[in-house]
N, C-alpha and C positions, 0 to 999 in steps of 0.2 A: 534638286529633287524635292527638298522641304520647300520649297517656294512653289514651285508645281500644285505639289497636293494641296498647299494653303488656297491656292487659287481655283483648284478642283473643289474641294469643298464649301468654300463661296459660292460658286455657280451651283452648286448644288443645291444651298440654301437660297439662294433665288431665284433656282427655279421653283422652289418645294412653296413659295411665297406667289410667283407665279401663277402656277397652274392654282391656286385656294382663289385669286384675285380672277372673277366669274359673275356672274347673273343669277341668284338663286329665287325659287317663289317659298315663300312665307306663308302658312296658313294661318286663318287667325280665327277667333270669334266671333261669330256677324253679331254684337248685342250693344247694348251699352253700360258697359262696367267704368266709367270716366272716374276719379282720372288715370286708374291702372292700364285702361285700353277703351275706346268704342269703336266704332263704324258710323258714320252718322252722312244723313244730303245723299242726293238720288246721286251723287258720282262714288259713294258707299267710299269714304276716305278714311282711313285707320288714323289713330289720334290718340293721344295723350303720353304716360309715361314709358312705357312701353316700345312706342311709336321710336320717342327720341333716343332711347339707349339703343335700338337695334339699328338707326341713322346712322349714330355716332359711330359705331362699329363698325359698318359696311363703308362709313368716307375714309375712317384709317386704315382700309387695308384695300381700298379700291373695288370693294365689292357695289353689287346692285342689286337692294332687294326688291320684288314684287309682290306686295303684300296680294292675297286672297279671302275675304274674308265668306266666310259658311256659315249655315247654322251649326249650332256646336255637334252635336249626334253625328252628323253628315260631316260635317270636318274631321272627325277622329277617325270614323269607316275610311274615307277615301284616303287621308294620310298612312290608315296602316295597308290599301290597300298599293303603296308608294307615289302619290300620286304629289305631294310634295317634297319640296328640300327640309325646312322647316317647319316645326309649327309652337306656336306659342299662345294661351301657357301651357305647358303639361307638368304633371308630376307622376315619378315611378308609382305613385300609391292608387293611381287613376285607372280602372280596368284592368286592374294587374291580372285578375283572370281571364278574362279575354286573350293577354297580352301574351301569357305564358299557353295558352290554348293553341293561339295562333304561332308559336314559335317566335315572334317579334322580335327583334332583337334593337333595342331604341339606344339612345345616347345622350346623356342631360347634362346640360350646363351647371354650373352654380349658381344657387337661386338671384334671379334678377331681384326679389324684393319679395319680406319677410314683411305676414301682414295676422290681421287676427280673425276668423273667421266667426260670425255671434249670430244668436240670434235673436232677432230685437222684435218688442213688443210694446204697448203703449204701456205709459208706466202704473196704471191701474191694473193691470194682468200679472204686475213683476210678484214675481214668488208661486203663481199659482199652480207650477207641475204642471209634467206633460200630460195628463190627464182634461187640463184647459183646452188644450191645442187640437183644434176638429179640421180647422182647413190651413196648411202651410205653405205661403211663398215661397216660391223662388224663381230663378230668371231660367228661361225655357233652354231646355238640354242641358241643365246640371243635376245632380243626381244628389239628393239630402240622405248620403248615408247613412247618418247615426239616427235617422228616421226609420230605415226602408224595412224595418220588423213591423211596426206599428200600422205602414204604408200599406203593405203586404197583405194585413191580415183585415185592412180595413178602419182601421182605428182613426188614423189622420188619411182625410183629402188633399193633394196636390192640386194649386191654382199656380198657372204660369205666365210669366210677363216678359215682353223682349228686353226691359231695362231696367238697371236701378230705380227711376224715379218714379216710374211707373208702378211698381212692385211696393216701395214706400208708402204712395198714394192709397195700395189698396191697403196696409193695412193699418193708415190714419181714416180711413173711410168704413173700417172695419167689415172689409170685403174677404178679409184673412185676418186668422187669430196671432198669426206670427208670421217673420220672413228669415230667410237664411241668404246671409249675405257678408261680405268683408266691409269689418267697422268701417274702415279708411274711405272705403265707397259710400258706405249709408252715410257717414257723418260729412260728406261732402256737398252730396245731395240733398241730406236735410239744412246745410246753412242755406242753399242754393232757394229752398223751396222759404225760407225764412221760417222754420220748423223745425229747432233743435230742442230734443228735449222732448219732442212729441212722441219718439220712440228711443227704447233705451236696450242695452243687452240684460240679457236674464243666464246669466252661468247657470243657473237651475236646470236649463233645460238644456245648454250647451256648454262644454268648459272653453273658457277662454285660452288659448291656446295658439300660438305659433303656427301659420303655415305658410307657405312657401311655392313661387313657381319657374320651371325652369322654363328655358327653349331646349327643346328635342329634336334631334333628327337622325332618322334611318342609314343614312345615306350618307352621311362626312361625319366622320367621328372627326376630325383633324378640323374641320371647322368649328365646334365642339372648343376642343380643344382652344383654339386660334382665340373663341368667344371667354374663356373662360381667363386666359392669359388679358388680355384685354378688361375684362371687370378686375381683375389686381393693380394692372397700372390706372386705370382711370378711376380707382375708388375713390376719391374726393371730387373729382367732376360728376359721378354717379350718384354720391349723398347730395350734392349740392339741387340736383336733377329732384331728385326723391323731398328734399324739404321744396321748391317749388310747388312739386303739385301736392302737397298737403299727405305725405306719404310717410 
């Protein structure tokens, strides 16, 4: 009888492994955030760090993902209106009114990578208060919260760009007074341009500060789960991952 249920409860957990072991699609952010994520080539190919830890994930457990990428506005609407399994990145702190408006009921991972979010300015600007800043970068469909008073009332312009380096560009070209962007991305993109140093963060106008992105989804908490269980055992294949791309 105790051999029975041992063997009942086996099959149980392989089916429960089973039925997770599927085809999901993935929504992503059509821009280019490299090397956290881009999209890049008219076959629109998801890439970078990102990219490889959601691989790594889906060949251990015999999943298959299909990535999608959108522009980011359009990918959050159509995600909550269930139109994906995943989507990545998100974080609870992103529309939370909306989120809670709309009854949503989401599911987060543990943060894939902890990064700093700044905003960076040429180094003749640093110190000068928000008071300087008339027109602010950023990459099209992110939202510059700790802006959006100033935004609102007309004080700072929004100029937008589909990508880091392009957003950089404009404000070494001083096409924008500042950009908001994660260091780890700007300082990527400016060795790339041979241009380190040409812009710097100013804490003055943003604090430097911690932030974090999960994968979310509606739809399988137990995958969630499954993903979460997987970054504990694979933490040193995932640091090693993260110092690669310069993270």
């Amino acid at each position: 009888m105790i051999r029975q249920q041992g063997f009942r409860a086996l099959a149980v957990v392989w089916l429960s492994a089973a039925a997770l072991a599927a085809e999901f699609t993935v929504g992503v952010e059509d821009i280019d955030y490299f090397p956290i994520f881009s999209v890049s080539g008219p076959e629109q190919r998801y890439v970078g760090y990102a990219r490889d830890v959601l691989d790594r994930f889906a060949a251990q457990h015999g999943h298959r993902f299909v990535y999608r990428p959108l522009p980011v506005k359009r990918l959050y609407r159509e995600y909550w209106q269930g139109r994906f399994d995943l989507v990545f990145p998100d974080s609870p702190r992103w529309n939370s009114d909306t989120k809670r408006q709309q009854g949503l009921e989401l599911h987060y991972s543990a943060p894939l990578l902890v990064f700093q979010n700044v905003i960076l300015v040429k180094p003749e600007r640093l110190g000068r208060g928000r008071e300087s800043v008339q027109v602010l970068g950023v990459i099209r469909g992110f939202t510059p919260w700790k802006f959006q008073d100033d935004i609102t009332a007309g004080r700072i312009r929004v100029e937008e760009a589909q990508g880091a380096r392009e957003l950089l560009k404009m404000a070494m070209l001083d096409r924008v007074d500042a950009v908001d962007m994660a260091w780890q991305v700007a300082n990527h993109h400016l060795r790339a341009l041979k241009a380190e140093g040409a812009l710097v963060p100013d804490p003055g106008l943003l604090d430097i500060q911690d932030s974090h992105y999960y994968l979310s989804s509606r739809r399988h908490p137990e995958l969630i789960r499954q993903f979460d269980q997987f970054l504990s055992r694979n933490a040193n294949e995932i640091a090693a991952l993260r110092r690669r791309y310069g993270l």
